[in-house]
N, C-alpha and C positions, 0 to 999 in steps of 0.2 A: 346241719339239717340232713335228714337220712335223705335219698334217692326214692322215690317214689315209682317204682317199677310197672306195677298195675298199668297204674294214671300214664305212663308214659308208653305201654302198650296199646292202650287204647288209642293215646295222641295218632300213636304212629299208626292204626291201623284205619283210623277216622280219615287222615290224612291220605295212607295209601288208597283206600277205597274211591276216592275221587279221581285219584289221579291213574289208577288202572283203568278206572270203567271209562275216563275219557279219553287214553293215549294205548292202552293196552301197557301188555309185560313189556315189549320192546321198547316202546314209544315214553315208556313211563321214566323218569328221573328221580336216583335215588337222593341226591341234594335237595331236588324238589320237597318231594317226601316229608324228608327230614326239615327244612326247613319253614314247612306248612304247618309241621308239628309243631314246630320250637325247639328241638333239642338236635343233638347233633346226630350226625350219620353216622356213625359207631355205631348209636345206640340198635339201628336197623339189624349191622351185622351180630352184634351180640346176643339179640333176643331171638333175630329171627333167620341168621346166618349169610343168607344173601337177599340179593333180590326176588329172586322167586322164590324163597323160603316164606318172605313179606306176601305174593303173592297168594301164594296157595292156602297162608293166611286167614286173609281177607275172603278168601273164595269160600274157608273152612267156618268161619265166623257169616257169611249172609246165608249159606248153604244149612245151617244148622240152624237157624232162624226163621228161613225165607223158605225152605221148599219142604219144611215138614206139614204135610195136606197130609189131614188121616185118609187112608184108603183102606176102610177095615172089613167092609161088610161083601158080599157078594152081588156079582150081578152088573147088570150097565146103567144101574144108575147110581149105582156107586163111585163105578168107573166114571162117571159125566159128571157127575160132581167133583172128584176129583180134577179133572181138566178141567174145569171151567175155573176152578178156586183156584189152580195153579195160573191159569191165563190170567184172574185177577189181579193177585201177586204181582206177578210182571205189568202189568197195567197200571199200578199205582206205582211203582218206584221200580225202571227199568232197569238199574244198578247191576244186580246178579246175572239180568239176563245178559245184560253188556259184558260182564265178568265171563259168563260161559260161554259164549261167543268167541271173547278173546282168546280164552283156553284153549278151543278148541282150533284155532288158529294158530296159537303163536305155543302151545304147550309141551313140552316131550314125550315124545312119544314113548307109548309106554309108562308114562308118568299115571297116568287115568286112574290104573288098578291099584294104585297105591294114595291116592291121597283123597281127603273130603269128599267128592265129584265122585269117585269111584266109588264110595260106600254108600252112598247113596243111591247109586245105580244099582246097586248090589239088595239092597232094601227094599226098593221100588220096583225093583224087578220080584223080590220073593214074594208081597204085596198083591202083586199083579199075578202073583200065578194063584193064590189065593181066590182073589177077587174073580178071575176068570177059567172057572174049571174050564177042564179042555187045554188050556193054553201050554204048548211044554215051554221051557227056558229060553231058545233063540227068539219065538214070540212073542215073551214078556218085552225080551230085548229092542224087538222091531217095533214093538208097541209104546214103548217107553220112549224110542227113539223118535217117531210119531210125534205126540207128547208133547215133549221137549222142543222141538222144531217149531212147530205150529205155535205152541207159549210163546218163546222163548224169540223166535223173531218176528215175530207179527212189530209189540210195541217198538223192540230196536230201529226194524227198518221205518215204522211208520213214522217215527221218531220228534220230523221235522214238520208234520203235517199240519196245515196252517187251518184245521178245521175251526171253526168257533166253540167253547165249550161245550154248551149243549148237544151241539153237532155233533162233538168226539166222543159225548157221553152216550149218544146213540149209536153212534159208530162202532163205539166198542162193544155195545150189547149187540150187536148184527156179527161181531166179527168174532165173538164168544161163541155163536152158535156156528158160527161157520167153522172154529175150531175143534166146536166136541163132536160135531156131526161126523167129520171123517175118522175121527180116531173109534166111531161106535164103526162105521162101515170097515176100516183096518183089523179089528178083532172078528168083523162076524166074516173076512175074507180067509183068516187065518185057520178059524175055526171049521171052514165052509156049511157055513150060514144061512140063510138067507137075507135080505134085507126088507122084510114085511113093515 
């Protein structure tokens, strides 16, 4: 019977995904891994060379799924749109954001500009200069960075919150607008603005 390669990339990255976003790159175990998959831990270094080859992986696989929010048209309600759908994103399944969290915690430095995360930055930042005449390159940066933050750990840290649904469901539409609010007042700060 042939090896089944695909099928056993997925295993192993279905498998790592859990186990990064709950232990991080350090925390995480590549036995584990592999044996969450079913197959052995070879199969890790083979495909994916090491541990953080697996990682950046997994990062490369939600990142190319999960944070493609068109941001095509001009203006700040484009830009608001864009944040809010990114905050929803992370809202329903905080996975990636726990992934980029960890990145940026436990990641190499200097690793950024080279892999998934970084072209994506790279995108999003040219998007944004797009989207907000006026803005030069360091501000897409600080804006993106914005962004990213406010998404990105709102649901992480809320994580554990013992609201009742409905409650959370409201919660998180009061915390959507507390998200896009600042990142419209960070562009028109950048810009110098006013805030009418």
């Amino acid at each position: 019977m042939a090896w089944n390669t695909e099928r056993t990339k997925l295993l192993l990255l279905a498998a790592a995904t859990s186990e990064f976003s709950e232990k991080g790159l350090a925390g995480a175990r590549v036995d584990h891994i592999a044996r969450s998959a079913g197959v052995s831990k070879e199969r890790i270094y083979r495909y994916f060379g090491n541990k953080a080859g697996l990682f950046y992986a997994v990062l490369g696989e939600l990142v190319s799924r999960d944070l493609e929010v068109p941001l095509q048209e001009r203006g700040s309600e484009s830009l608001s749109d864009f944040v809010g759908q990114l905050f929803d994103r992370y809202c329903e399944d905080d996975t990636l954001a726990r992934l980029l969290l960890w990145e940026a915690l436990e990641g190499t430095p200097g690793a950024l500009e080279s892999n998934c995360t970084g072209r994506w930055w790279i995108r999003q930042m040219d998007r944004l200069l797009i989207a907000i005449p006026g803005l030069d390159r360091a501000g897409a940066a600080d804006v993106l960075f914005t962004i990213v933050t406010l998404c990105a750990c709102s649901p992480v840290i809320l994580h554990g919150s013992s609201y009742p649904s409905g409650e959370r469901i409201m919660r998180d539409s009061a915390r959507r607008a507390s998200v896009v609010r600042p990142v419209a007042l960070t562009v028109q700060s950048l810009l110098g603005t006013s805030t009418s």
